[in-house]
C-alpha positions in Angstrom: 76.7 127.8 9.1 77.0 124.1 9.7 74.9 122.6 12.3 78.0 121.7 14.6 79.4 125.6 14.8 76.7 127.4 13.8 75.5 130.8 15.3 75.7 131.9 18.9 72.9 133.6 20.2 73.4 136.1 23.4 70.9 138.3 25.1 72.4 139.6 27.8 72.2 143.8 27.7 70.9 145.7 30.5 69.6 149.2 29.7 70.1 151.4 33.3 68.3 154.8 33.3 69.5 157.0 36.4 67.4 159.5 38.0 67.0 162.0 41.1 64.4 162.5 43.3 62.4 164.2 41.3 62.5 161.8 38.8 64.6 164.4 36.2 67.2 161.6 34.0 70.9 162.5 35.2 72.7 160.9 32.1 70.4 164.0 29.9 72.2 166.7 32.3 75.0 168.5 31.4 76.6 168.3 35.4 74.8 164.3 35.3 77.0 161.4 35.2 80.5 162.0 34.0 81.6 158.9 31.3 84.9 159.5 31.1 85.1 158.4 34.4 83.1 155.1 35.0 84.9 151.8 35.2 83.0 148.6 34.7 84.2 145.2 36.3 83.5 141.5 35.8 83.8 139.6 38.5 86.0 136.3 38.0 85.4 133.0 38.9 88.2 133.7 41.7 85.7 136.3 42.9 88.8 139.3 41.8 87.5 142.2 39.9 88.8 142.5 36.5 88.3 146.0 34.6 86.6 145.3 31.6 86.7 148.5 30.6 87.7 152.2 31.8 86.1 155.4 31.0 85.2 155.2 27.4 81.7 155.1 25.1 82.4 150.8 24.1 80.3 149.5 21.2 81.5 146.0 23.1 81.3 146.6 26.9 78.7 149.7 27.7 77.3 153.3 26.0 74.7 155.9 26.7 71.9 154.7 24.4 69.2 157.6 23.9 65.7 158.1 23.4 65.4 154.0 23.9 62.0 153.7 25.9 61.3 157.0 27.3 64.9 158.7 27.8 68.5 158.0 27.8 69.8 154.8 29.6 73.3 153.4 30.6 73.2 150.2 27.9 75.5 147.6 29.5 77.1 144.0 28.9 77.4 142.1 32.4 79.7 139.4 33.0 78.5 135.9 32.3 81.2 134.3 34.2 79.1 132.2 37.2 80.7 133.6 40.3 78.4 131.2 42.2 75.9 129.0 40.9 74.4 130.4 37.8 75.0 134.4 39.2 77.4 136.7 37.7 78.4 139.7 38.8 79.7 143.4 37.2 80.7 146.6 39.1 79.6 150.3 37.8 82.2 152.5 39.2 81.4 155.9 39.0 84.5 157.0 41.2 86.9 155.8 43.7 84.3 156.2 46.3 81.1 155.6 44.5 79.8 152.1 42.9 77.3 149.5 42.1 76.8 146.0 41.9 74.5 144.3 39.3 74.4 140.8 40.2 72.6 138.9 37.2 71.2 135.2 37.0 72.7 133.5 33.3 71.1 130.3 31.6 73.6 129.4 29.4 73.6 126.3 27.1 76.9 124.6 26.4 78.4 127.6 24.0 75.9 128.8 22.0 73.3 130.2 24.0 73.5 133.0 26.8 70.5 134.8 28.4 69.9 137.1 31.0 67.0 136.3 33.2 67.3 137.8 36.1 68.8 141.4 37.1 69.5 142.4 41.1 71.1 145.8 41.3 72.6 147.0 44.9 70.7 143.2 46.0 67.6 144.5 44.9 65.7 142.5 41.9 64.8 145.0 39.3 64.2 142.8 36.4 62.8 139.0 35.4 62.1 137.1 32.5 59.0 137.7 30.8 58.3 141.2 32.5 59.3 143.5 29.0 62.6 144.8 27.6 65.6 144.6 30.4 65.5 147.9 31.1 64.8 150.0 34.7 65.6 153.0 36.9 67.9 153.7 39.7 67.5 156.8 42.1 70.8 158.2 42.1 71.2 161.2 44.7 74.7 161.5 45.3 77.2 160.8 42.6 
């Protein structure tokens, strides 16, 4: 690559792992999480959610990633797009009744360069810089 358009480098992919109460991992259960039927959402500059994808296993949005730590996670690509100072924000659907927020904070330089460095999901922080790989749980009792 030349100097002037060489190489982007983004780290941006958050790895969810969902569990009940009793701390069993609902994307490993056969009556867990239904895939088919999640929606994820970018939220645009405009504040409008825009479907970045619907109900499929995306090599380029979000998948079910397994045995990545200690069991199967919900790997997912957040928006970038600053909703409001350097936030972003992406919506986990899980039905028409039932969603999520992650808000994440960006540092972004010019075009090359795009990091996650903070992760808030439902408002609460879950995840900073420096503290391991971007991964966590979520209690998830009624899907």
């Amino acid at each position: 690559c030349s100097e002037s358009s060489c190489c982007t480098n983004i780290n941006t992919t958050i790895y969810i792992k969902y569990v009940y109460d009793d701390n069993e991992n609902i994307l490993e259960l056969p009556e867990g999480i239904d895939w088919s039927k999640i929606n994820i959402y970018h939220q645009a500059k405009d504040k409008t959610w825009v479907l970045f994808f619907e109900g499929q296993d995306n090599p380029d949005g979000s998948r079910i990633t397994n045995n990545l730590i200690d069991g199967t996670y919900l790997e997912i690509i957040p928006s970038t797009t600053f909703v409001e100072n350097n936030l972003s924000r992406t919506k986990i659907e899980f039905s028409k009744t039932s969603f999520d927020i992650i808000t994440t904070e960006v540092e972004k330089q010019g075009n090359s360069y795009e990091m996650v460095t903070k992760v808030w999901y439902n408002d609460t922080l879950k995840w900073k810089r420096h503290s391991g790989e971007r991964a966590f749980e979520v209690l998830k009792n009624n899907l």
